[in-house]
C-alpha positions as CSV (number, residue, x, y, z in Angstrom):
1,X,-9.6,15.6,-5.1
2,X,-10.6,18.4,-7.4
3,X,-14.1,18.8,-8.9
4,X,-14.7,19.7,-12.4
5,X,-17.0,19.3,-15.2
6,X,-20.2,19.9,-13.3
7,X,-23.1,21.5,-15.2
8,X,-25.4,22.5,-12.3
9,X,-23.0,23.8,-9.7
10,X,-20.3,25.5,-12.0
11,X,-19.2,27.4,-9.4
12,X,-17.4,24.7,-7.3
13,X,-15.5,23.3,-10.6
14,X,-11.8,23.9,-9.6
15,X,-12.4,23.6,-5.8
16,X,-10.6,21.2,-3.9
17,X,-12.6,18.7,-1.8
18,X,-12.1,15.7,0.5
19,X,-14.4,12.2,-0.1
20,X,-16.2,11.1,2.2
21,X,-17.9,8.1,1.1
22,X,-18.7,6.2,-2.3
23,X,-22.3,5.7,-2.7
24,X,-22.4,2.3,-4.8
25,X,-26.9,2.8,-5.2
26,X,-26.4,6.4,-7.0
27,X,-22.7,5.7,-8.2
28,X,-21.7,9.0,-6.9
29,X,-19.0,10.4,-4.3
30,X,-19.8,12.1,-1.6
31,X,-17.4,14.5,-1.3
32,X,-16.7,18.0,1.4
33,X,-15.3,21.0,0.3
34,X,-12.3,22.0,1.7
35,X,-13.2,25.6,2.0
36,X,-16.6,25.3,3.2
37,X,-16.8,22.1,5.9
38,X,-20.4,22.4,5.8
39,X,-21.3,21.7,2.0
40,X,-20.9,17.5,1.1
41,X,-21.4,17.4,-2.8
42,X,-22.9,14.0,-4.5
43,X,-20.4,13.6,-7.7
44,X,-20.1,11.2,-10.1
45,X,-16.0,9.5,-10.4
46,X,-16.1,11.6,-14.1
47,X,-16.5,14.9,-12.1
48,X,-13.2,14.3,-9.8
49,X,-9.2,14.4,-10.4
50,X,-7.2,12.6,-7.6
51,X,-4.4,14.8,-6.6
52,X,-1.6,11.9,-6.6
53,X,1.9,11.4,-7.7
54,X,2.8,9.9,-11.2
55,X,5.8,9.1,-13.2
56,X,6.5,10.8,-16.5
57,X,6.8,8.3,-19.3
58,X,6.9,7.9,-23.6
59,X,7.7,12.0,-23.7
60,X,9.2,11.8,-27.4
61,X,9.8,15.9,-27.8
62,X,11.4,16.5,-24.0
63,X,12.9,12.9,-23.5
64,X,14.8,14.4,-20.5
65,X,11.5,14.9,-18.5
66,X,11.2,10.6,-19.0
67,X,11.2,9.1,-15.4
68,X,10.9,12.3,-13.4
69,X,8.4,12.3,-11.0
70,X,5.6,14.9,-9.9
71,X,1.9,15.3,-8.5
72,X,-1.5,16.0,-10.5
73,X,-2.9,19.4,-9.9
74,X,-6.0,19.0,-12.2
75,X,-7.4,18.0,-15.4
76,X,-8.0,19.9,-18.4
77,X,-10.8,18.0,-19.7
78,X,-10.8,20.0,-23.0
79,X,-7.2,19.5,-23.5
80,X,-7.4,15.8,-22.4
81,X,-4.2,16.6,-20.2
82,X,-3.2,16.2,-16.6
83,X,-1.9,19.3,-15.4
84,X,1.1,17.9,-13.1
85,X,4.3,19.3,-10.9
86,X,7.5,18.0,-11.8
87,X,9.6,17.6,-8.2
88,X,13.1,18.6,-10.0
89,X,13.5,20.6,-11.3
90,X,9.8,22.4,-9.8
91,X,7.9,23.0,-13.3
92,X,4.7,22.7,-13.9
93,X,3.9,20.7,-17.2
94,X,0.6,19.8,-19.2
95,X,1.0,15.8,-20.0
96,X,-1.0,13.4,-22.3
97,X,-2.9,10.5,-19.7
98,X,-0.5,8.4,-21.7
99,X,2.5,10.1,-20.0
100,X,1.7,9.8,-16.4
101,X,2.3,6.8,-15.0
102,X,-0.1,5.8,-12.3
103,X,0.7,3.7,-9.3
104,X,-0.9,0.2,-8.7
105,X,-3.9,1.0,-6.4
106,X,-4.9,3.7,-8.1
107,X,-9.0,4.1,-8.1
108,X,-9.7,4.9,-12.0
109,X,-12.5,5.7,-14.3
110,X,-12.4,3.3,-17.8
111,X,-12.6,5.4,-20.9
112,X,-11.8,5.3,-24.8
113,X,-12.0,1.6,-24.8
114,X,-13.3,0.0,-27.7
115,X,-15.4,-2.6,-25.6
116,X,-18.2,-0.4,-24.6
117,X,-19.3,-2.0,-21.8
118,X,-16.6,-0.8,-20.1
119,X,-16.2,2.5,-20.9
120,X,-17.5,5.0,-17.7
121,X,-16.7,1.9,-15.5
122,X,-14.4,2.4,-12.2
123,X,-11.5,0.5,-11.8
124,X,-8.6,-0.6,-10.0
125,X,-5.2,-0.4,-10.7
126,X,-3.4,-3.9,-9.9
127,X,0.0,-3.8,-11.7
128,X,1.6,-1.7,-14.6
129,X,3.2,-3.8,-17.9
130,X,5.9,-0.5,-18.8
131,X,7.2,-2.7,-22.3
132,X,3.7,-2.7,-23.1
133,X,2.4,0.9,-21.7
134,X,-0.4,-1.0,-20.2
135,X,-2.0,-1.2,-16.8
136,X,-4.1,-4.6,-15.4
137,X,-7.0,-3.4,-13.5
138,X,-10.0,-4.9,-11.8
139,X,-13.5,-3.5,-13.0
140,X,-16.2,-2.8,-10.5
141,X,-17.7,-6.0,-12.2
142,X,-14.6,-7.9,-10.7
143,X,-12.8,-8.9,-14.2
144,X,-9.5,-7.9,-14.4
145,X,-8.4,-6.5,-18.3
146,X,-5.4,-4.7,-19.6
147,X,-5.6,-1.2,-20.8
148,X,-3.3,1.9,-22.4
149,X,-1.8,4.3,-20.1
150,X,-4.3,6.8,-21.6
151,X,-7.1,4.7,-21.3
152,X,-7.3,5.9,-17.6
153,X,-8.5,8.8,-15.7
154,X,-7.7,9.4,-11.8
């Protein structure tokens, strides 16, 4: 994973870490930098990008980029944009959540959604519906709903 958006320890946003554990009581990762064995960080899912492959999908101005595949890198919160690898040819691309397809089993975070109570929640993802551009997944809370492509973050 890579950590970003912390407030108190700045300097390890961008760093590349493994997780440990999930801590369900505080709701936080424990997670081990990958450069420093010794230091375990307590994050929260909002503060962590999973490296992992998508699928590009719905690109409208570079069609021909459509169904290549490639690997997150980070997240540029600012931006709202994964920053991903294409495999062929080897380009690295800035893509709306929208646009990268996730694979089923993907842990997410809930976000944008118009039902509040799930917005911040961590999720699951159990299938993709492509003619819809919507993903079923399974809240923490155990209710399975269907959400947008960019209604996601890994």
């Amino acid at each position: 994973v890579i950590i970003r958006g912390l407030e108190k320890a700045k300097e390890n946003n961008g760093k590349i870490a493994r997780v440990l554990r999930f801590d369900e009581q505080r709701g936080r990762y424990d997670v081990q930098l990958e450069t420093e064995a010794a230091t375990v960080l307590a994050v929260r899912p909002q503060s962590l990008t999973q490296q992992t492959s998508v699928e590009v999908v719905g690109l409208e101005n570079k069609p021909e980029l459509n169904g290549n595949t490639g690997d997150i890198y980070n997240y540029d919160e600012s931006a709202g944009r994964y920053l991903v690898l294409l495999q062929n040819p080897p380009t690295a691309v800035s893509l709306q959540r929208g646009s990268c397809l996730l694979r089923p089993g993907t842990p997410v975070v809930l976000t944008g959604l118009g039902k509040q109570q799930f917005n911040g929640q961590m999720a699951q993802i159990v299938s993709v519906d492509r003619p819809a551009a919507r993903y079923v997944v399974r809240c923490q809370s155990g209710s399975e709903i269907k959400v947008k492509f960019e209604n996601v973050l890994c």
